[in-house]
N, C-alpha and C positions, 0 to 999 in steps of 0.2 A: 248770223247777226247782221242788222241791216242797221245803216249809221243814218242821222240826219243831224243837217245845221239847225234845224227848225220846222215847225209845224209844218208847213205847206211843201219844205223835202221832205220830208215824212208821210206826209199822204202820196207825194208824185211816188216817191220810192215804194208802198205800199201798192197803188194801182200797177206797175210795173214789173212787181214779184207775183212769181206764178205758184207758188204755194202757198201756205195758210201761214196765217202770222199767231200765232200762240202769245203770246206777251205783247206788250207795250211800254217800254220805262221810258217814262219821261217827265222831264222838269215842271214844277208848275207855272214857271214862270219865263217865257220865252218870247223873243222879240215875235210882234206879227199876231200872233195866235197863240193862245197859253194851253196848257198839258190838256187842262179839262174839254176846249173846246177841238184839238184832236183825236182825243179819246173817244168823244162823241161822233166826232167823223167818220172813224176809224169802225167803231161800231156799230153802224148804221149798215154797214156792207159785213160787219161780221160779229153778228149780238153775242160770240162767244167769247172773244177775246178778252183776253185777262189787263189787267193796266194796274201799273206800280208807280204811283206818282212820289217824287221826290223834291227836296225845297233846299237850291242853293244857298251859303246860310254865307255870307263875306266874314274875311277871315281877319279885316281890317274895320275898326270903331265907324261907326255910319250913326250920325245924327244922335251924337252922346250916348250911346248903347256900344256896349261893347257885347262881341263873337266870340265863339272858338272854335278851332276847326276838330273835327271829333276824326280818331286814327280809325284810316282805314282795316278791315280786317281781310285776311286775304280767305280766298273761297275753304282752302285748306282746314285755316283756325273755325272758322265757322262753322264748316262741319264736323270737327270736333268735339267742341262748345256744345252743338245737341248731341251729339252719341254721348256723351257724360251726362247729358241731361237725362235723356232717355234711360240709363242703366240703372238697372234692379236695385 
């Protein structure tokens, strides 16, 4: 896994990894450069790449709307959840 603060670490950290990047998750919305116009960066040097875009949601009322933070689940529960799903 390769971490970035933001679109433009994210491409530098992409040009400096010598293997294939298989995935992409990231925010749609990020200082600088948002998820879609990395994704596009990103695929322009590798049209295979997969991208899992995701939308930080505040977990505090912002402009008379209220949020809620939804429970994380852990990889475990999740893969669970489809092997029950999947059974006969």
């Amino acid at each position: 896994m390769i971490a970035a603060a933001n679109g433009a670490d994210a491409i530098q950290a992409e040009e400096a990894h010598r293997g294939k990047i298989d995935l992409l998750v990231t925010d749609v919305v990020m200082p600088g450069m948002n998820g879609r116009e990395v994704a596009e960066a990103l695929r322009s040097r590798n049209p295979e790449l997969k991208v899992l875009t995701k939308a930080a949601i505040p977990t505090t009322p912002s402009c008379g709307t209220a949020f809620y933070k939804r429970r994380s689940r852990s990889a475990e529960a999740v893969h669970a959840r489809g092997a029950r799903r999947q059974a006969p």
